[in-house]
Short mmCIF file of the C-alpha atoms (twelve columns), coordinates in Angstrom:
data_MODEL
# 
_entry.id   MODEL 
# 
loop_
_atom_site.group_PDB 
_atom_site.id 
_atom_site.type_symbol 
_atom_site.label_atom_id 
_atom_site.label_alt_id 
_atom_site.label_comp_id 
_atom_site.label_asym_id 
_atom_site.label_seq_id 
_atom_site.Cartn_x 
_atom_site.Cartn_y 
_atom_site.Cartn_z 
_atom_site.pdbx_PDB_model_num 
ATOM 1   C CA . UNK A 1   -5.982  -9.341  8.264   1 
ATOM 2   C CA . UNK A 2   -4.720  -12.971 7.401   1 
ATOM 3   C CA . UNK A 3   -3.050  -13.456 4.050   1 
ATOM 4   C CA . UNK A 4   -5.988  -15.152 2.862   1 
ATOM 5   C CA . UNK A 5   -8.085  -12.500 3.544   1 
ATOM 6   C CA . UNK A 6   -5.461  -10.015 1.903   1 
ATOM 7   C CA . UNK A 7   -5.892  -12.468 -1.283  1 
ATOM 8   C CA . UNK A 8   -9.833  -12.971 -1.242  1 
ATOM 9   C CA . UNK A 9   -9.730  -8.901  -2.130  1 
ATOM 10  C CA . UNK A 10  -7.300  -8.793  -4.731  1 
ATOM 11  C CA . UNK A 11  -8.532  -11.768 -6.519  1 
ATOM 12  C CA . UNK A 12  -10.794 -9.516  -8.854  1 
ATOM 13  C CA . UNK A 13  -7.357  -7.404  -9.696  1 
ATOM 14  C CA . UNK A 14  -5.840  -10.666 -10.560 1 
ATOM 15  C CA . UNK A 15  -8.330  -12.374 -12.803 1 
ATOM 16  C CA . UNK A 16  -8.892  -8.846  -14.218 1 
ATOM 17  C CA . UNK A 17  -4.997  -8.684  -15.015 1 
ATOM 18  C CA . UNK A 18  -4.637  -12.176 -16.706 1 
ATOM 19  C CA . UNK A 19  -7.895  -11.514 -19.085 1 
ATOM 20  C CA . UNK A 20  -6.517  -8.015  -19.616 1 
ATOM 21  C CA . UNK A 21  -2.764  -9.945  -20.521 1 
ATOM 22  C CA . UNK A 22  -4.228  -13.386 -22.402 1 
ATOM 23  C CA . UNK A 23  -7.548  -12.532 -23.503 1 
ATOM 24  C CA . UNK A 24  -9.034  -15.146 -25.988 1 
ATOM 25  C CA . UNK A 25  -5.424  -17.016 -25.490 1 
ATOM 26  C CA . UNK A 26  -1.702  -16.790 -25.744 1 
ATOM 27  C CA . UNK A 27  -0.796  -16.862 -29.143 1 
ATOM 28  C CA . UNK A 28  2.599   -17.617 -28.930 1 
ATOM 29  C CA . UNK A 29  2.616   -19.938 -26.845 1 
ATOM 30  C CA . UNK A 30  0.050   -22.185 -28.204 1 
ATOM 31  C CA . UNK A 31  1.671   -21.575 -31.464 1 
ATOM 32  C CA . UNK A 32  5.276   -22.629 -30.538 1 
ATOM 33  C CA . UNK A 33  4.565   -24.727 -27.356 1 
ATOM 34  C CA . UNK A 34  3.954   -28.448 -27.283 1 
ATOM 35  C CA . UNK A 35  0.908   -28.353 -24.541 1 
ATOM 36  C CA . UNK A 36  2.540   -32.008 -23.187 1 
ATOM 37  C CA . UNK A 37  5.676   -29.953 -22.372 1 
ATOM 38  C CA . UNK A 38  6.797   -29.806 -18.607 1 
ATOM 39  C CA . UNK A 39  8.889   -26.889 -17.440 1 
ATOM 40  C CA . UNK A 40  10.536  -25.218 -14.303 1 
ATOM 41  C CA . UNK A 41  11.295  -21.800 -13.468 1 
ATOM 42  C CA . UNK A 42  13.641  -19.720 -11.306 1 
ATOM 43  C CA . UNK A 43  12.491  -16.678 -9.568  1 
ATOM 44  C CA . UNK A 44  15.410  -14.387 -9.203  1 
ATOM 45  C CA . UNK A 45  16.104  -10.767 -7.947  1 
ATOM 46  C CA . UNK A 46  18.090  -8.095  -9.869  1 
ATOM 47  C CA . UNK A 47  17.934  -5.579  -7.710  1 
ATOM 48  C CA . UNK A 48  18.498  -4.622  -3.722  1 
ATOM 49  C CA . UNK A 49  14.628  -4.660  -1.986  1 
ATOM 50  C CA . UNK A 50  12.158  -6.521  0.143   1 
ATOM 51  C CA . UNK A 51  9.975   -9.048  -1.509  1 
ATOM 52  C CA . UNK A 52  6.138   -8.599  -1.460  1 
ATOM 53  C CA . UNK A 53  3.605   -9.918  -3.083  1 
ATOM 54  C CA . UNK A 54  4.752   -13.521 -3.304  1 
ATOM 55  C CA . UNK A 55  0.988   -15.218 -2.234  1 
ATOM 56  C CA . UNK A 56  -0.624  -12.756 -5.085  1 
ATOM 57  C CA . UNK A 57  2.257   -14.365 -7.312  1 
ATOM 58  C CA . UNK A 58  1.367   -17.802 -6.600  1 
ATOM 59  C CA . UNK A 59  -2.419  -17.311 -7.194  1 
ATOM 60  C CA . UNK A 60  -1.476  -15.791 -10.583 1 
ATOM 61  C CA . UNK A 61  -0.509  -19.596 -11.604 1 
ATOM 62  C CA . UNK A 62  -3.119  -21.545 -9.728  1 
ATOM 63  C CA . UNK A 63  -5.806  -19.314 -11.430 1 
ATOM 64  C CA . UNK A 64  -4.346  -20.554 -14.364 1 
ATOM 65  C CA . UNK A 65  -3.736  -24.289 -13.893 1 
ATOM 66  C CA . UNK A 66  -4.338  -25.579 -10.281 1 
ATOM 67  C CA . UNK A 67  -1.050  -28.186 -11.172 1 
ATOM 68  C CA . UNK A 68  1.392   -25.895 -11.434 1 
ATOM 69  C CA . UNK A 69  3.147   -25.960 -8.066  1 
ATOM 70  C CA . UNK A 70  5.379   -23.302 -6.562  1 
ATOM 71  C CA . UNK A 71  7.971   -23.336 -3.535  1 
ATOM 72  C CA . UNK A 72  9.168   -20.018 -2.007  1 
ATOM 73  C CA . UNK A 73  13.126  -19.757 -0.694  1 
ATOM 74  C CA . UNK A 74  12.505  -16.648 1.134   1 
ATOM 75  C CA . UNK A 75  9.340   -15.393 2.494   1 
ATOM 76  C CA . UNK A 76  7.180   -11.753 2.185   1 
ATOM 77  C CA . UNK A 77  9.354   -9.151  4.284   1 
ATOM 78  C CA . UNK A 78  12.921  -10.509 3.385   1 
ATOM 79  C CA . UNK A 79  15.241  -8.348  1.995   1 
ATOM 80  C CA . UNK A 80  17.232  -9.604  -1.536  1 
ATOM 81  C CA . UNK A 81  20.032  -8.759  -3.287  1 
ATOM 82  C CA . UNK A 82  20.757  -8.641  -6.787  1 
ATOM 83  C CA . UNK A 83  20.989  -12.431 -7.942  1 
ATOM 84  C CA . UNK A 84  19.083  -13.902 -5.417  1 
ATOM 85  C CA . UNK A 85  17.042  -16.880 -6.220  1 
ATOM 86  C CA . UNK A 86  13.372  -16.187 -4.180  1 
ATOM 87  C CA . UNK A 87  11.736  -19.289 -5.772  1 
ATOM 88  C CA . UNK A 88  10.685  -22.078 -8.163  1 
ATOM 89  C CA . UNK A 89  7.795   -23.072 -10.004 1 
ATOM 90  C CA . UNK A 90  7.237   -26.007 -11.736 1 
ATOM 91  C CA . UNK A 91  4.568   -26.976 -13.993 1 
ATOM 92  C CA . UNK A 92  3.052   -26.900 -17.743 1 
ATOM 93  C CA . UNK A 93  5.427   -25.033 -19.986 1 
ATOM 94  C CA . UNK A 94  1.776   -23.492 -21.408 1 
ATOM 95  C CA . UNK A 95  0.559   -22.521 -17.703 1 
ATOM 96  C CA . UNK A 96  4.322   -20.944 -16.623 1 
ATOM 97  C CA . UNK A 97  4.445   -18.863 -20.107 1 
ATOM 98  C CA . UNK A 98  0.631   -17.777 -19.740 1 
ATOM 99  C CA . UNK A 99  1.482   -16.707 -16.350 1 
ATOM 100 C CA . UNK A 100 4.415   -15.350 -16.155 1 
ATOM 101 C CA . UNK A 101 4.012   -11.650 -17.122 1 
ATOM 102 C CA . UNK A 102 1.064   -10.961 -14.668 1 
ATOM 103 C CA . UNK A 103 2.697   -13.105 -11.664 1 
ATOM 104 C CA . UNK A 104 6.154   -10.427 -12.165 1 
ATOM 105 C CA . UNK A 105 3.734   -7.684  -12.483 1 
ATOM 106 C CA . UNK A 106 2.591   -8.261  -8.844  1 
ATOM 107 C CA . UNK A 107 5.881   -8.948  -8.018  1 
ATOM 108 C CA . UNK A 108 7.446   -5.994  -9.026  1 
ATOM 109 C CA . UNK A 109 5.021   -3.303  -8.155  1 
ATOM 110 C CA . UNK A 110 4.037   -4.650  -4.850  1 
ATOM 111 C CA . UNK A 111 8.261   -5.830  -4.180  1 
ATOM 112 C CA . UNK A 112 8.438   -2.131  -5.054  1 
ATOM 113 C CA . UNK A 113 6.321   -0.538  -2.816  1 
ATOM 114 C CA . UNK A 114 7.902   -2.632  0.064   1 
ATOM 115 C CA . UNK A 115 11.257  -1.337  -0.525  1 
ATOM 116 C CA . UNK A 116 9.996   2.060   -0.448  1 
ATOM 117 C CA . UNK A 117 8.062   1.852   2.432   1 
ATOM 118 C CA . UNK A 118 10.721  -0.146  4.811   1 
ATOM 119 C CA . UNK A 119 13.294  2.964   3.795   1 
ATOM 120 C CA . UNK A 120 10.617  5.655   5.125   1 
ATOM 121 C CA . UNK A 121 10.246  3.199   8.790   1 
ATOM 122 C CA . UNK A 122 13.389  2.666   8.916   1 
ATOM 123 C CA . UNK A 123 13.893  6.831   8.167   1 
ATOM 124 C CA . UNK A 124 12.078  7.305   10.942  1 
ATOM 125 C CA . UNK A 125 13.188  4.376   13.765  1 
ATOM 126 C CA . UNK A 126 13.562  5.667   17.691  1 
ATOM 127 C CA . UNK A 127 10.645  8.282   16.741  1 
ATOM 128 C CA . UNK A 128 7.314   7.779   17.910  1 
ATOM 129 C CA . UNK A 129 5.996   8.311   14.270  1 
ATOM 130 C CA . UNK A 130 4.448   5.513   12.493  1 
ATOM 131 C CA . UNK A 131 4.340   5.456   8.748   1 
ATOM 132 C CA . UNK A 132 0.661   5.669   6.709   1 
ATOM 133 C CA . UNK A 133 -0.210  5.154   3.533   1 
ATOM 134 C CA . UNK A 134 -2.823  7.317   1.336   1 
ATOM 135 C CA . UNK A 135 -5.514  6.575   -1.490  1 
ATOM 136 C CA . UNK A 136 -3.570  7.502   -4.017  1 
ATOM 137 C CA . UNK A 137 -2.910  3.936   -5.343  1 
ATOM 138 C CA . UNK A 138 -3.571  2.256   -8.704  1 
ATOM 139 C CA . UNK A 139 -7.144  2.192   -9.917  1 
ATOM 140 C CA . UNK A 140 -8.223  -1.796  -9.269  1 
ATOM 141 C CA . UNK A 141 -4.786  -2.515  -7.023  1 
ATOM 142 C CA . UNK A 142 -5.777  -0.905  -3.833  1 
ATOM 143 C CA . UNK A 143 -6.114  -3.812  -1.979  1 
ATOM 144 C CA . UNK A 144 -2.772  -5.119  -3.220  1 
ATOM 145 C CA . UNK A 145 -0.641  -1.857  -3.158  1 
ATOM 146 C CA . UNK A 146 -1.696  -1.607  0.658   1 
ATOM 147 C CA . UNK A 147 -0.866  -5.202  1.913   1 
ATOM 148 C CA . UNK A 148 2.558   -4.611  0.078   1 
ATOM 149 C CA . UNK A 149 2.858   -0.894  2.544   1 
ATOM 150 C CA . UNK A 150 2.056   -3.746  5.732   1 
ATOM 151 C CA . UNK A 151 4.743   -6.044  4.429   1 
ATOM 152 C CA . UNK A 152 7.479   -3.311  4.486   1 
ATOM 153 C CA . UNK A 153 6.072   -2.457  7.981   1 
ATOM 154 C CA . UNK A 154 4.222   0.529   7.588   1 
ATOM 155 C CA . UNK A 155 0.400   1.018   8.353   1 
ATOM 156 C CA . UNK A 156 -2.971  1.686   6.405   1 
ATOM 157 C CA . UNK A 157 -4.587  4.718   6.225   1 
ATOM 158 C CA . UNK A 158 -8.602  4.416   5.428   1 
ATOM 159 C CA . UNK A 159 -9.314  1.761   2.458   1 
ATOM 160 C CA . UNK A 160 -11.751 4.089   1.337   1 
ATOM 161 C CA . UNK A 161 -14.123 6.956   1.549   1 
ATOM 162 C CA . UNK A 162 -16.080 3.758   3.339   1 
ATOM 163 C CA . UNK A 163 -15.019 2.889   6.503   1 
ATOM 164 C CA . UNK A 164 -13.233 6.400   7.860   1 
ATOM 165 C CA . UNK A 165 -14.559 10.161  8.149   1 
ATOM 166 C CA . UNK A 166 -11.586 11.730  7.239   1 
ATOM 167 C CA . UNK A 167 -12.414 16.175  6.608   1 
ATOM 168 C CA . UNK A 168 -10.355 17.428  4.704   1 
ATOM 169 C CA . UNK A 169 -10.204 20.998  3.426   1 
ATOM 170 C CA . UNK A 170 -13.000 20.627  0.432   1 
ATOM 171 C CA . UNK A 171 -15.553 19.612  2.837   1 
ATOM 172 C CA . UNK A 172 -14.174 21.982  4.942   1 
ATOM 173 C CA . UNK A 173 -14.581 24.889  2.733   1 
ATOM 174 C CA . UNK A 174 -18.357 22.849  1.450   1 
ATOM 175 C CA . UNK A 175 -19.597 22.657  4.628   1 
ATOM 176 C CA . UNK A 176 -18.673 26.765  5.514   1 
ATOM 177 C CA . UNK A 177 -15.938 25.947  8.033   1 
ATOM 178 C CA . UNK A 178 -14.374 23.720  10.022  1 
ATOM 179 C CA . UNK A 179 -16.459 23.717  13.131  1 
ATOM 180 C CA . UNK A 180 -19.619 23.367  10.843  1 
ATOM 181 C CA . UNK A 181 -18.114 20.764  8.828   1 
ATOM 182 C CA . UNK A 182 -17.444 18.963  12.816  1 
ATOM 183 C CA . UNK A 183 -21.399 19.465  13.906  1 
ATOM 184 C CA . UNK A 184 -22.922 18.205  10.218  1 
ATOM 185 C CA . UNK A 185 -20.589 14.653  10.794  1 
ATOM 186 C CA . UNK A 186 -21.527 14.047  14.097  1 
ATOM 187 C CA . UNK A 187 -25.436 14.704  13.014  1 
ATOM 188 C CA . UNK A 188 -25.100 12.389  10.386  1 
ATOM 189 C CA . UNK A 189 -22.992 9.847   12.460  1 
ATOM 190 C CA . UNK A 190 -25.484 9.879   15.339  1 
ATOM 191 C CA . UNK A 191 -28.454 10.014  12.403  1 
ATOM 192 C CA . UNK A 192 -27.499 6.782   10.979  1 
ATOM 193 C CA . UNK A 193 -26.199 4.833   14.442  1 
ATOM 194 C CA . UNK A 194 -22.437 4.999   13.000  1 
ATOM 195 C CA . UNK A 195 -19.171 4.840   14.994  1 
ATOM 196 C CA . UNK A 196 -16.438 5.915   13.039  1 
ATOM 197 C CA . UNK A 197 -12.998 6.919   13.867  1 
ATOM 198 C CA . UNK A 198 -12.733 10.374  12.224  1 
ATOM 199 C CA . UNK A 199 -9.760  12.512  11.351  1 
ATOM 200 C CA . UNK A 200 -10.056 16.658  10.391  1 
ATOM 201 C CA . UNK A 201 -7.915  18.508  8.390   1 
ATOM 202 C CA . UNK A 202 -5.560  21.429  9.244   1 
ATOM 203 C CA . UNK A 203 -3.968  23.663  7.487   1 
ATOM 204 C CA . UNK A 204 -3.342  26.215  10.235  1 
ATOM 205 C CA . UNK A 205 -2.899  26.681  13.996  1 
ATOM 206 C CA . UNK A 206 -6.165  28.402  13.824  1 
ATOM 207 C CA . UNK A 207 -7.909  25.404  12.357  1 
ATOM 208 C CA . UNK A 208 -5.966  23.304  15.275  1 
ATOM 209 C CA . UNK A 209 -7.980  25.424  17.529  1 
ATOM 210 C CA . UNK A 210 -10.870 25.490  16.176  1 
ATOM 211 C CA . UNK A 211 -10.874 22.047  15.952  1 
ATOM 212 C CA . UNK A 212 -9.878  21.665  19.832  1 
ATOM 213 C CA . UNK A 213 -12.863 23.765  20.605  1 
ATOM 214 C CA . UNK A 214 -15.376 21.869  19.085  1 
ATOM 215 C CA . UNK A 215 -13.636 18.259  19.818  1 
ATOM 216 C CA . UNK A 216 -15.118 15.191  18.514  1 
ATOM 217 C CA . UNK A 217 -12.023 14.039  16.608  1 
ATOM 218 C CA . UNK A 218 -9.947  11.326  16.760  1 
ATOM 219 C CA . UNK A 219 -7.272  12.587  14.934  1 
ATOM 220 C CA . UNK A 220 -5.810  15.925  13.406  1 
ATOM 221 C CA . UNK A 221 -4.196  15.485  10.186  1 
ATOM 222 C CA . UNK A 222 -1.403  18.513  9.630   1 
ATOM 223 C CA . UNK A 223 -1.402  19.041  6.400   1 
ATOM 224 C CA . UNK A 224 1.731   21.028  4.650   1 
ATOM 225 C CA . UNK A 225 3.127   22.871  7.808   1 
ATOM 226 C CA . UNK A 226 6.791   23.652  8.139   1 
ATOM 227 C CA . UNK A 227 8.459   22.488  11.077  1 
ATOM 228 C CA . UNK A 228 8.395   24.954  13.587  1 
ATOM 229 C CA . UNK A 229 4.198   25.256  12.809  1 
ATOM 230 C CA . UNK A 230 4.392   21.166  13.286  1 
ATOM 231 C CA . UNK A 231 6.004   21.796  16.566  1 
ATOM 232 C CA . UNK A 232 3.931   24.198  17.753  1 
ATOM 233 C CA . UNK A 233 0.262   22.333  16.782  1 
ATOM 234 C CA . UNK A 234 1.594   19.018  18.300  1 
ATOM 235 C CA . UNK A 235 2.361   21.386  21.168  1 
ATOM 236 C CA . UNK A 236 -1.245  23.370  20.646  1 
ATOM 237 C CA . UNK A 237 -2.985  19.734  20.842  1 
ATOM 238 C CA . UNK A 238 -1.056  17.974  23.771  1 
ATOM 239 C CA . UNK A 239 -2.318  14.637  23.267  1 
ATOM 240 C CA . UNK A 240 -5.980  15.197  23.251  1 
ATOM 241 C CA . UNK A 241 -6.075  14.162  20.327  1 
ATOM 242 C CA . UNK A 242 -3.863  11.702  17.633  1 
ATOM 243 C CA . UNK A 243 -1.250  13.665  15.170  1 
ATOM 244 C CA . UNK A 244 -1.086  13.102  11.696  1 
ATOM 245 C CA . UNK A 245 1.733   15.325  9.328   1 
ATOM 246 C CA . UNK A 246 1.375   14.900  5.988   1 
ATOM 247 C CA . UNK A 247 1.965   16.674  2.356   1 
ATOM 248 C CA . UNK A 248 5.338   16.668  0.082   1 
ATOM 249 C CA . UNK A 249 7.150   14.099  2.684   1 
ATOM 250 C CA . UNK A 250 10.244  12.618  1.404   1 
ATOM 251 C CA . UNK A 251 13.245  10.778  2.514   1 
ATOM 252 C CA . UNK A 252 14.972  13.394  3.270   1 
ATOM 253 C CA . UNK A 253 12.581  15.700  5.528   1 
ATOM 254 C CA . UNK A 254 10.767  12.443  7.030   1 
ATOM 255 C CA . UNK A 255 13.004  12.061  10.181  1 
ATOM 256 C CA . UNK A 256 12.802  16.076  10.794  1 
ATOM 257 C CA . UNK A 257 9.364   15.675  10.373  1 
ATOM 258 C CA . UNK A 258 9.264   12.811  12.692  1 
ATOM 259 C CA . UNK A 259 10.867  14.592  15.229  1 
ATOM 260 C CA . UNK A 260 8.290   17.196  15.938  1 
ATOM 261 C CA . UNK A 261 6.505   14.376  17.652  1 
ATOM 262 C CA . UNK A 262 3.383   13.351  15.352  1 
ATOM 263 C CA . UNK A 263 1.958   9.955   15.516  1 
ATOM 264 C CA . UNK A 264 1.509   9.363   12.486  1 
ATOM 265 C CA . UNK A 265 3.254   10.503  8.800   1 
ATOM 266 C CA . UNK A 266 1.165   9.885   5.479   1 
ATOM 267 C CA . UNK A 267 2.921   9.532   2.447   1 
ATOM 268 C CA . UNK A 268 1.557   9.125   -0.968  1 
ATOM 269 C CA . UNK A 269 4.657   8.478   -2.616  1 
ATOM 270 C CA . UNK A 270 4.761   5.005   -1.370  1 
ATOM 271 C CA . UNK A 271 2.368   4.004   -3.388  1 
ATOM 272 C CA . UNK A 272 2.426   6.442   -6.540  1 
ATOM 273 C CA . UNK A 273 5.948   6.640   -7.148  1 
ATOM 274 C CA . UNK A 274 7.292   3.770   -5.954  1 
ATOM 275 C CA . UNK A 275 9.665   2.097   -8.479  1 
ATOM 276 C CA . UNK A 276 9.244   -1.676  -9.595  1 
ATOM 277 C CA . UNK A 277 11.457  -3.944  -8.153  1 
ATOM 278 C CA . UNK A 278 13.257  -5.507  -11.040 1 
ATOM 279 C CA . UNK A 279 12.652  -9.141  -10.773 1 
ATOM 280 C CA . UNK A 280 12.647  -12.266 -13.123 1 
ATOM 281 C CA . UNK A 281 11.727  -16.243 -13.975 1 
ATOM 282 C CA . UNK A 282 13.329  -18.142 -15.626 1 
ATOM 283 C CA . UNK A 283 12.055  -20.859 -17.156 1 
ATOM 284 C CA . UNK A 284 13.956  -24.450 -18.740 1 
ATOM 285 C CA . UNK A 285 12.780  -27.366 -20.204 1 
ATOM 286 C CA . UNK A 286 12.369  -30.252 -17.980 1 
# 
């Protein structure tokens, strides 16, 4: 997706964030703020990262007051260092104040998210495993949480339980097992005159199997096997079919994990427990 496309789905998050932050109006600033005064900001880094979220930053002021104009030094993807001035703004002292908090916000969680996700690609570089996100993300900042994963160079998972089948071991253990959780999707997908990529869950090497069996996968997503069980399913499936390890992956078991030879590694922690990159504006008198 373009960034403009990234943007036309997080605008709801944004105007949602800015009447959740000003409300009926910004007290203190309309209390202690001239509205004729002019003002210009710095954006500057306090902490090591990559910067995301800088588009989603600049609609945060535009929303506000189309004048205010902003100028980016560095660009989405680019690491910073502590110190580092990433931009200006310039504008109504009224609009930059009003602003501010929500535009940082952004900033900060989706800067965040970045950082953590360029450490897990980079965990991982010379392996043929690529890096996925999950759903667990922020209620109302899916859209955003996700472009920030892209930035630091990893890859989406599903958006939703919308536009993926992915069986997992509820439906599994719904439908009365994995082979008759297989048949009812591909009745339903052939019912309603739907092509959908769709991954299955296993927990086992008997589930691989029974999987195999019945084909009609894309993908088989191994969920919380140790090592030599990884091995031994990417083995079991021999490329029929894509590989997908997931469940407690950190930074320090993602490169073993990478090794077994998945595809694909799915990580919720990129987007759950990723910390905020510390980041600032600010703002003078002009």
């Amino acid at each position: 997706m373009t960034p403009a496309q990234w943007l036309a789905h997080i605008e709801p998050a944004i105007e949602a964030a800015l009447h959740e932050d000003i409300g009926s109006g910004d007290l203190t600033t309309l209390a202690t703020v001239p509205a004729s005064a002019q003002a210009e900001g710095t954006f500057r880094a306090k902490a090591s990262g990559v910067l995301a979220g800088l588009a989603v930053a600049e609609r945060v002021f535009h929303r506000l007051d189309p004048s205010v104009r902003v100028r980016w030094l560095l660009s989405d993807g680019d690491p910073v260092e502590p110190g580092a001035v990433f931009g200006m703004v310039q504008g109504p002292a009224r609009s930059l104040l009003s602003g501010e908090r929500t535009a940082l916000n952004f900033l900060g969680r989706m800067s965040g998210i970045a950082t953590r996700t360029r450490a897990f690609v980079e965990a991982v570089s010379g392996t043929r495993a690529r890096i996925l996100d999950t759903r667990k993300t922020a209620p109302g900042l899916r859209w955003a949480d996700k472009w920030a994963v892209r930035i630091g160079g990893g890859e989406n998972h599903r958006m939703g339980l919308y536009d993926q089948v992915l069986i997992k071991n509820n439906h599994i253990a719904a439908a009365g097992g994995v082979e008759a959780a297989l048949q009812r999707c591909h009745q339903y997908l052939r019912a309603h005159g739907l092509e959908l990529f769709v991954t299955v869950e296993a927990r086992t090497l008997e589930e691989v199997e029974a999987i195999l069996r019945h084909g009609g996968a894309n993908r088989i997503l191994l969920d919380n096997m140790d090592l030599g069980t990884l091995r031994r399913a990417v083995s079991l499936i021999g490329g029929r079919m894509q590989t997908e390890a997931s469940g407690n992956v950190t930074l320090q078991n993602v490169r073993p994990i990478a090794e077994t030879g998945v595809d694909y590694i799915s990580i919720g922690e990129l987007t759950h427990s990723a910390p905020n990159l510390d980041v600032s504006l600010e703002l003078r008198l002009l």
